[in-house]
C-alpha positions as CSV (number, residue, x, y, z in Angstrom):
1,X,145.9,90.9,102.3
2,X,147.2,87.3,103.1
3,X,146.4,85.3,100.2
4,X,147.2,80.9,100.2
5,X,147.4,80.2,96.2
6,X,146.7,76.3,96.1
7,X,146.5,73.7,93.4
8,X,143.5,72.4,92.6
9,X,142.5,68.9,91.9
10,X,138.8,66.7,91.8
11,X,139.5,67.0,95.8
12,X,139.6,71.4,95.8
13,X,137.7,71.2,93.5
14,X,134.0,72.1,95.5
15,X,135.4,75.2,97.0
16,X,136.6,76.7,94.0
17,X,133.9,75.7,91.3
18,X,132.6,79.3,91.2
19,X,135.4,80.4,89.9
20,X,135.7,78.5,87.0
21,X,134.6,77.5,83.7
22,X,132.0,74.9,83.6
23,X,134.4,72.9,81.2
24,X,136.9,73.0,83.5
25,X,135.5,71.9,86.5
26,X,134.8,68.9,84.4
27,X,138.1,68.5,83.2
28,X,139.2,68.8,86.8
29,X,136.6,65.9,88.1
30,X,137.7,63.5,85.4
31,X,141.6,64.1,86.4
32,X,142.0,64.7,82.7
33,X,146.0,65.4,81.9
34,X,147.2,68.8,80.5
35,X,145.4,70.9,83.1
36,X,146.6,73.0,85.8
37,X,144.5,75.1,88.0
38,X,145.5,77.3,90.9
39,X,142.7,78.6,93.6
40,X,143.1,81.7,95.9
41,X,141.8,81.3,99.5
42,X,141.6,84.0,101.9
43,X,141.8,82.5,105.5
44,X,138.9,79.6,105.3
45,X,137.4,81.0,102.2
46,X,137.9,80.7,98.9
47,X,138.2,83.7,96.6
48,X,139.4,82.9,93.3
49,X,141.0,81.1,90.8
50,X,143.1,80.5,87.2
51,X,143.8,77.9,85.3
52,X,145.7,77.0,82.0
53,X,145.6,73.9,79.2
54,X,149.1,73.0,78.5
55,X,149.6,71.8,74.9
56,X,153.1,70.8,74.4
57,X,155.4,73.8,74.9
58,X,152.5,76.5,75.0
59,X,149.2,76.9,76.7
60,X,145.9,78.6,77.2
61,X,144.8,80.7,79.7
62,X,141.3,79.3,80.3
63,X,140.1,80.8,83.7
64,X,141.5,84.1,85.7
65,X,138.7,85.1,88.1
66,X,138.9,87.3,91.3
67,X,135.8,87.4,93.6
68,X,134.1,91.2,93.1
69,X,135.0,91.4,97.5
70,X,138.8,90.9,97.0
71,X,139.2,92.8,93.3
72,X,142.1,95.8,93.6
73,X,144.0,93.9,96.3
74,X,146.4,91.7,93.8
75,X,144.6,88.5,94.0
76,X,144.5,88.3,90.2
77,X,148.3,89.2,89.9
78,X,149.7,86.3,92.3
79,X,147.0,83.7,90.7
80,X,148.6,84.7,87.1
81,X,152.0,84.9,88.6
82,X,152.1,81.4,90.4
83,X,150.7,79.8,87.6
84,X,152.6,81.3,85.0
85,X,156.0,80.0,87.2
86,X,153.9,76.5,87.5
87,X,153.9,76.4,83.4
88,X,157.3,77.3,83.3
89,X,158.1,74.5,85.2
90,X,156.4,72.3,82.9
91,X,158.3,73.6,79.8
92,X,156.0,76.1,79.0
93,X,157.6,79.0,77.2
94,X,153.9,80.8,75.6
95,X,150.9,81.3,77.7
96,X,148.1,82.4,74.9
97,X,145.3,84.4,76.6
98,X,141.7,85.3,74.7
99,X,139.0,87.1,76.4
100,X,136.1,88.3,76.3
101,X,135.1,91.6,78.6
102,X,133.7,95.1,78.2
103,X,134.7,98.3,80.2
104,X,136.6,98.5,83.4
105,X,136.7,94.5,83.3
106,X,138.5,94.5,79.8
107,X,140.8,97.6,81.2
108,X,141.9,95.4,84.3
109,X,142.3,92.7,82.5
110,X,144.4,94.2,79.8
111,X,146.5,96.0,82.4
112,X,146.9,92.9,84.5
113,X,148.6,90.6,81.5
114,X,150.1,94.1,80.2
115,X,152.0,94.3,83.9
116,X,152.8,90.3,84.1
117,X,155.1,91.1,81.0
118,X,152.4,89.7,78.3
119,X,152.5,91.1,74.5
120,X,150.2,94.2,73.5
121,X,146.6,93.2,74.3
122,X,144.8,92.6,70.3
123,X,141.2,93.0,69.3
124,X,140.0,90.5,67.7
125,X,136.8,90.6,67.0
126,X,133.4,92.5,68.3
127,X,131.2,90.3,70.8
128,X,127.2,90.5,71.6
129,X,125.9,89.2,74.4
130,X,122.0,89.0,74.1
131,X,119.6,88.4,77.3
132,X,117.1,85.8,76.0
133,X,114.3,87.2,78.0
134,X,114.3,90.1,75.7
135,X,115.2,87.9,72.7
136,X,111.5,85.8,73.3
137,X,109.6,88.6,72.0
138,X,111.5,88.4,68.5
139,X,108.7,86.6,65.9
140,X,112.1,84.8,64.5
141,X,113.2,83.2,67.3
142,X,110.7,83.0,70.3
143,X,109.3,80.2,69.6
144,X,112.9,78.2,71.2
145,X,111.8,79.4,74.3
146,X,108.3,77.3,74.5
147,X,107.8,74.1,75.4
148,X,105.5,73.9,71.9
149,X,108.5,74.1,70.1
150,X,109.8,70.6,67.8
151,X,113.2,70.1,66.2
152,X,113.0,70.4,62.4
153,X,113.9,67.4,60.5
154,X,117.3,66.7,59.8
155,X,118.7,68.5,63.1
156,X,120.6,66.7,65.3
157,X,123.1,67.1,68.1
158,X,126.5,67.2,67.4
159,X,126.4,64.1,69.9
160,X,124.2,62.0,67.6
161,X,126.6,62.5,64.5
162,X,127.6,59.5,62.7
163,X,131.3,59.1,61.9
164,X,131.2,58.6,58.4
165,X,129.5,62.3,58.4
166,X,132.2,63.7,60.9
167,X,134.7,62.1,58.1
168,X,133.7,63.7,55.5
169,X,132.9,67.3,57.4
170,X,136.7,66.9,58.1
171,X,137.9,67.0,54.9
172,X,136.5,70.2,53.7
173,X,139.7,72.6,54.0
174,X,137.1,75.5,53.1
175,X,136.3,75.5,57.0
176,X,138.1,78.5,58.5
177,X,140.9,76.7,61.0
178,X,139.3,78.5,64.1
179,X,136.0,77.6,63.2
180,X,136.8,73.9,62.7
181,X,134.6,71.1,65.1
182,X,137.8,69.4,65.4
183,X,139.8,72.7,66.6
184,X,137.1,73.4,69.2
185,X,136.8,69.9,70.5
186,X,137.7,70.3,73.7
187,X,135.4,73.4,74.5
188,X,132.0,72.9,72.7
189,X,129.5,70.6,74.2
190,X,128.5,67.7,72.2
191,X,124.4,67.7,73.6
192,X,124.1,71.3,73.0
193,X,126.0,71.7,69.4
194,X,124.0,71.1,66.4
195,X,124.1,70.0,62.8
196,X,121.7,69.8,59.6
197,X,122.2,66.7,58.0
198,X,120.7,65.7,54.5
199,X,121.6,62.3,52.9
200,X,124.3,61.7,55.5
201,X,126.0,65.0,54.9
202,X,126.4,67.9,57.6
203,X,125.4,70.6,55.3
204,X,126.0,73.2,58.7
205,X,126.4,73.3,62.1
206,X,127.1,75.6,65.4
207,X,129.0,74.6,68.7
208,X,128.4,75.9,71.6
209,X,129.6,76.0,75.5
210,X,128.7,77.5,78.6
211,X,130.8,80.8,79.8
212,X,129.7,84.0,81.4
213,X,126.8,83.2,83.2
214,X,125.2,81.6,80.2
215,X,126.2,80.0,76.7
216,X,128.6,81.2,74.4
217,X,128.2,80.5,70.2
218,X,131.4,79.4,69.3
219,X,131.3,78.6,65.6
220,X,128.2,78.7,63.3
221,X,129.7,77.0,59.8
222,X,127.1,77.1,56.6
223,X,128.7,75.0,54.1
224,X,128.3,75.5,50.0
225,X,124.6,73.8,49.6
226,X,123.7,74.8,52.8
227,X,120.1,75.8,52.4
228,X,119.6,79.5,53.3
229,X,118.1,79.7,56.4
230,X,119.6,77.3,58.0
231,X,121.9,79.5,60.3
232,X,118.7,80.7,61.7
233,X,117.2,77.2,62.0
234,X,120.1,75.9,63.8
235,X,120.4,78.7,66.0
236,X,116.5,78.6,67.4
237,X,117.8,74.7,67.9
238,X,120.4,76.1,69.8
239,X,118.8,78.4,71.5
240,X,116.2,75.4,72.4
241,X,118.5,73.8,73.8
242,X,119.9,76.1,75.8
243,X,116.6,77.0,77.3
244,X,116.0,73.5,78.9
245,X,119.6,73.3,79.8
246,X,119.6,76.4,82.0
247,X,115.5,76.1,83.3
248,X,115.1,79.8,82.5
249,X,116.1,82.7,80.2
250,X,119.9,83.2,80.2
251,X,122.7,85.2,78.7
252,X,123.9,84.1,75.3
253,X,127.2,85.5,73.6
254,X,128.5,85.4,70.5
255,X,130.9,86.6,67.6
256,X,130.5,87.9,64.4
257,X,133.6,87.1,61.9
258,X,132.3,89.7,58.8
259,X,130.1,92.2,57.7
260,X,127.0,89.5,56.8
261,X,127.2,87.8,59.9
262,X,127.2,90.4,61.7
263,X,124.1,92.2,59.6
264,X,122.1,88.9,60.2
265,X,122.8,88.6,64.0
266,X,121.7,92.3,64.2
267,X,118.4,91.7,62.5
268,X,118.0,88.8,64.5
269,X,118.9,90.5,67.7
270,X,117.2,94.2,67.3
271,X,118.3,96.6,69.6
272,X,118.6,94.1,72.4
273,X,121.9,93.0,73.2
274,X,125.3,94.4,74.8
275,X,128.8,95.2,73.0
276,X,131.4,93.2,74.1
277,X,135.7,92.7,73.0
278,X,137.4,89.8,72.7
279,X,141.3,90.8,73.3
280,X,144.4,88.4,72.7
281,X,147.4,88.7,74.0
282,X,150.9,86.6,74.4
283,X,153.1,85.8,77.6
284,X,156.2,84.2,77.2
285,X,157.4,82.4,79.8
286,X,160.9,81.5,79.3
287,X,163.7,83.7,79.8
288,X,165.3,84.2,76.3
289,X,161.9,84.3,74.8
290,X,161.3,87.0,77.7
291,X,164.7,88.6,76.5
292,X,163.5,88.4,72.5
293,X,160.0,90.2,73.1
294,X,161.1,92.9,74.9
295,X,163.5,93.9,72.1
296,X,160.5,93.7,69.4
C-alpha cells in the first residue's frame, strides 16, 4: 500500500483532524512550539496520523491513530517510525508512550511499540469507561444530565480560579506528582475542570479533557478538610458539564488509583461501564541509549 507520511501544521491540519486529539488540533491551530505531528494519506485521502510533545530531550506520544479501512497494512508502523526519526532529529533520545485500550486494540498497540524497539509494555492502572446514557438512570448522578440541574455553591470552573487560591493549592506537597493541576496543565480543560472553594481555599477539584469519543477524568484530588461528598458533588458538576459540552450522552473514562476510589466509582457506576488498561511503555531513540536497553 503506497502511503505519503506528511507533517502537519494549522494548514494540514483540516484533513487530518479526525485523527487526532481534540487538544492537539488546538495546539496545532495556535502554532504552539514543542509539537510535532505526522499525517498518513493514501492517494487524496487522508488516513491517519501521530503526533508527539517534545519536552527537552524526551517526549510524549500523544496521538497514534490508523483509520479502521487501512489497519493491518503498516500505516501505524511508518507513522511511529517517521516520527520517531523526526524526534531524533530534534535531540530526542526517550519517546514515553501511555495508553489507554482494551482487547485486540491494546494487543496491536503493544505489539506495534514492542516491534519499533520500545521497552516492555507496563500496566499501570485499571480504566472504566461508562456510557452516560446508562449512567442517567443512577439516583446519584442523573440529575447532571437535565437541564433542571444548578451548580452547588462554592463550585467553580477551574477557569474561574483566583490566583491566590491556585498559590496556595500549589504548595500542598501531599498532592500525588501525577495528580498535580500544574502537572496536567497542558491536557485538562480549564471550562470543564472544577473546584470546591470555601473561604478562598480549593478544598478539591477534578480535571478533565476530551479523548476517546468522549471525556476523560484525569485527576479527582479531595484535600484533608475536604467535606465528604464532595468527590461526588464535583463529579455530577463534571458530568454537567460535559453534557452541554457534547449536546448528548457521551462516553466518559476514567482511573481509579486505590482500592477506595475504585469501591466508590463502582457504587457510583453499577454494573454499567466497560474495563479498560492503561499500558506504559519507553522508546529510546538514540543509539547508545538503543545499545544500553537492549543489554537490560
Amino acid at each position: 500500500m503506497q502511503v505519503d507520511i506528511r507533517v502537519l501544521d494549522r494548514r494540514e491540519l483540516p484533513g487530518f483532524r479526525p485523527y487526532l486529539l481534540p487538544r492537539t488540533a488546538a495546539a496545532l491551530e495556535r502554532d504552539e512550539s514543542g509539537w510535532i505531528a505526522l499525517g498518513a494519506a493514501a492517494g487524496p485521502y487522508s488516513c491517519g496520523a501521530a503526533a508527539a510533545h517534545v519536552e527537552g530531550s524526551w517526549a510524549e506520544l500523544t496521538d497514534l491513530f490508523v483509520d479502521t479501512s487501512v489497519r493491518r497494512q503498516g500505516v501505524g508502523a511508518r507513522l511511529l517510525e517517521a516520527l520517531a526519526e523526526r524526534l531524533r532529529q530534534e535531540g530526542v533520545r526517550e519517546l514515553y508512550a501511555g495508553y489507554v485500550l482494551r482487547g485486540e486494540d491494546l494487543a496491536a498497540m503493544d505489539a506495534l511499540l514492542g516491534k519499533a524497539g520500545a521497552s516492555p509494555p507496563v500496566l499501570r492502572s485499571r480504566t472504566f469507561m461508562a456510557p452516560t446514557d446508562r449512567l442517567s438512570t443512577y439516583p446519584i448522578i442523573r440529575d447532571a444530565f437535565t437541564p433542571k440541574y444548578r451548580t452547588p455553591e462554592g463550585v467553580v470552573p477551574f477557569e474561574d480560579l483566583p490566583a491566590e487560591a491556585l498559590e496556595e493549592l500549589s504548595g500542598d506537597g501531599d498532592i500525588p506528582e501525577e495528580l498535580r493541576w500544574e502537572t496536567l496543565r497542558d491536557r485538562f480543560l480549564p471550562d470543564l475542570s472544577v473546584a470546591l472553594v470555601r473561604d478562598g481555599r480549593v478544598l478539591a477539584y477534578q480535571l478533565a479533557e476530551e479523548g476517546g469519543g468522549g471525556f476523560v477524568l484525569l485527576s479527582a484530588v479531595s484535600r484533608e478538610d475536604a467535606p465528604a461528598r464532595a468527590f461526588t458533588m464535583l463529579l455530577v458538576e463534571l458530568l454537567n458539564r460535559c453534557w452541554y459540552r457534547a449536546g448528548s450522552f457521551y462516553p466518559f473514562y476514567f482511573s481509579t488509583i486505590n482500592d477506595h476510589v475504585e469501591r466508590l466509582a463502582l457504587r457510583l457506576m453499577g454494573e454499567e461501564y466497560t474495563d479498560y488498561e492503561e499500558h506504559t511503555c519507553t522508546l529510546r531513540l538514540s543509539a547508545a541509549d538503543k545499545e544500553e536497553q537492549s543489554w537490560q
